[in-house]
N, C-alpha and C positions, 0 to 999 in steps of 0.2 A: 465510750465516746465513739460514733461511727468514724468511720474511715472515709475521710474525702477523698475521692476520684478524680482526677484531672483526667478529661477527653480531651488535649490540647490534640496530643498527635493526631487524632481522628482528625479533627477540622480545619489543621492548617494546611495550608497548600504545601506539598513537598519540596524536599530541599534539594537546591541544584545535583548535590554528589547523589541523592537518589533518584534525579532525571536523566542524570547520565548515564549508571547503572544500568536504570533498566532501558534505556534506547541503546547499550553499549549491547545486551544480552540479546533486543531485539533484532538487532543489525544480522543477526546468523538464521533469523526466519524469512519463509515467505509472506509477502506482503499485496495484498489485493490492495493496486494504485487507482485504477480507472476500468470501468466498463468497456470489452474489446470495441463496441458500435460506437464508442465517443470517441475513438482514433479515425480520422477517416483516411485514405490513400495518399500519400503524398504531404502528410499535413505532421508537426512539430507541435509537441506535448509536451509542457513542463508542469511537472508535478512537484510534490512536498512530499519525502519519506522521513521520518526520525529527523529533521531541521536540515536535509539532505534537499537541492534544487535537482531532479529528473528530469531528463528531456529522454520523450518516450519519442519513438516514431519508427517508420520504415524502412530499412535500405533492402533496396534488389528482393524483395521479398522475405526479408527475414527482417525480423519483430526484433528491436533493439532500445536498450537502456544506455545510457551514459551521463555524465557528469553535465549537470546544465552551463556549463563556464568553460569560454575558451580556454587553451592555455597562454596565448598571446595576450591581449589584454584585460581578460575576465569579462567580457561581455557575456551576455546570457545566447548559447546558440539555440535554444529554440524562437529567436526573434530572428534567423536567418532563413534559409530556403533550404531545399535540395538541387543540385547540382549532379549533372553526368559527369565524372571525371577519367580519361582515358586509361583504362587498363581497370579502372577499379571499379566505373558504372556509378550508383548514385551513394552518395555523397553528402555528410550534412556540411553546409557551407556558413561560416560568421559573415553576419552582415555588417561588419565593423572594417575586416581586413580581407575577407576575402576567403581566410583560412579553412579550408574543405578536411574532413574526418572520415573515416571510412568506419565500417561498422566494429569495429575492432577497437576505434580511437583512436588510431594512428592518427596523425597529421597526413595528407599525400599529397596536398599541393598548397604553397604558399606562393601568390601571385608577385609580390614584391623579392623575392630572392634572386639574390643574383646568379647569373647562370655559369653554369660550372661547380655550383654550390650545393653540396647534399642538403637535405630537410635535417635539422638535429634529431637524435634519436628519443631529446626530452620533450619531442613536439606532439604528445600525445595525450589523453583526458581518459580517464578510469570509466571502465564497462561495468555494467551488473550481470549476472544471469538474471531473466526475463522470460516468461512463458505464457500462454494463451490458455485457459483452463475457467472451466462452468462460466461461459461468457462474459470474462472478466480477464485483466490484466494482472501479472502477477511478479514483483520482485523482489530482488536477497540484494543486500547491499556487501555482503561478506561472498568472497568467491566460490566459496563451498556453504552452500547452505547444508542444519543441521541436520534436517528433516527433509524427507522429500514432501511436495504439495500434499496435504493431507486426504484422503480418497471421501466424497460425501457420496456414496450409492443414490441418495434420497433426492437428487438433482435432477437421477432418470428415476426418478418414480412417480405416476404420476397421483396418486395420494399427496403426495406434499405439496404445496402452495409455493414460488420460489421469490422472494421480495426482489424488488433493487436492491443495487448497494447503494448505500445514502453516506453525502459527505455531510462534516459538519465544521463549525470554527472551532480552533484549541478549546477544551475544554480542562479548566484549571483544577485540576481532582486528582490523588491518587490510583496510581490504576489497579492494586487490590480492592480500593473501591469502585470503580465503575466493571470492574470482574464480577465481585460482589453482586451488582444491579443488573447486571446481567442472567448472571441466576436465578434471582431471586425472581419468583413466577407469582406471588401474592400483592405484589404490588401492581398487577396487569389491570385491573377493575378503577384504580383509581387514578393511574395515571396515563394509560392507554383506551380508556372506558367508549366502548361503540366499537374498535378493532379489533381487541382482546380481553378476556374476560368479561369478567359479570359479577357487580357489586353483590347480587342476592348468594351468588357461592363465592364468599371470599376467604374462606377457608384455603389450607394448603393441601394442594389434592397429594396421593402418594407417589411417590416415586420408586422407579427402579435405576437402579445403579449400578455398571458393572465396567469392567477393565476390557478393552481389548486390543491385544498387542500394546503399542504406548500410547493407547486413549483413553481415556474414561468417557462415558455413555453414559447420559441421563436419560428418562423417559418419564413421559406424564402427561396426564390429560387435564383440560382445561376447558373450561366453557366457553364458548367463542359464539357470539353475538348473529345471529342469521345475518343481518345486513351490515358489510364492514367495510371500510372504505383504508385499502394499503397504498 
């Protein structure tokens, strides 16, 4: 008698302890949030990392990540401004109370305190490291990331083609499977058909494979459409 196969695991949506898991693993990598040209000067960004609220933006020149929520009443401070605040220069300020941050997260001025009264020393909201790389934004939500930003030479070459980065809505998958689909280069003809590939060669072209340092490297050619629209 054959042996029935159950493919349940394949095709169920993953289980909360395994979305924790791997966002828990992911949290120690760097993470391309936004496109550097979509921040502009002076202007408050709140992203989504791993169900993390980011508020991306500016102080004094230096590129800065932190917790999108006051610590006063959890408002969202990228719905606030920037602010000059004496001794420290700009400032993300809540448009709720008032409460100004310095790029650090501290707290350093709370308008309603009374005077003579230091700022508590729990008046401050968690930083990320954050850095500008292949024109794009880049952050670790863990304070030591595992990995330094991984090097693509192919960025300054000008043989390669360099897309956006494209967002998209959650997508309810495994992520060994959308790694999987990633890979996989034989499905380019029928699901990306006019940009990549070419239904008449849908064959698996060959591959080369090789380790270097801690990366693995694929390589392989593929038919690509004369007129293609990215």
């Amino acid at each position: 008698m054959a042996k029935q196969i159950t493919y349940r695991a394949y095709y169920d949506a993953p289980s909360d302890e395994a979305v924790d898991s791997f966002y828990n693993g992911m949290r120690r990598h760097w993470q391309p949030v936004l496109p550097a040209a979509d921040l502009a000067p002076g202007e408050l960004k709140s992203v989504e990392l791993l169900e993390e609220k980011i508020l991306l933006t500016r102080l004094n020149g230096q590129l800065v990540a932190m917790q999108d929520l006051c610590r006063h009443f959890q408002a969202q401070l990228s719905t606030g401004e920037i602010r000059e605040i004496e001794n420290f220069g700009q400032c993300v300020s809540c448009h709720y109370h008032g409460w100004a941050y310095n790029a650090t997260g501290q707290c350093v001025e709370i308008p309603q305190l009374v005077e003579g009264r230091d700022i508590p020393p729990s008046a401050w909201v968690p930083t990320y490291p954050i850095q500008e790389k292949y024109d794009l934004i880049w952050v670790c939500l863990e304070a030591e990331p595992q990995f330094e930003l991984p090097e693509f030479p192919e960025y300054e070459d000008p043989a390669f083609q360099v897309g956006p980065l494209r967002t998209y809505e959650p997508w309810t998958a495994a992520a060994p499977r959308v790694l999987m689909g990633t890979l996989d280069d034989t499905h380019f003809p029928w699901v990306h058909e006019g940009i990549l590939g070419n239904r008449s060669h849908a064959q698996a072209p060959d591959h080369k494979v090789w380790r270097e340092d801690r990366y693995l490297r694929v390589e392989f050619t593929t038919s690509q459409p004369e007129k293609r629209h990215c």
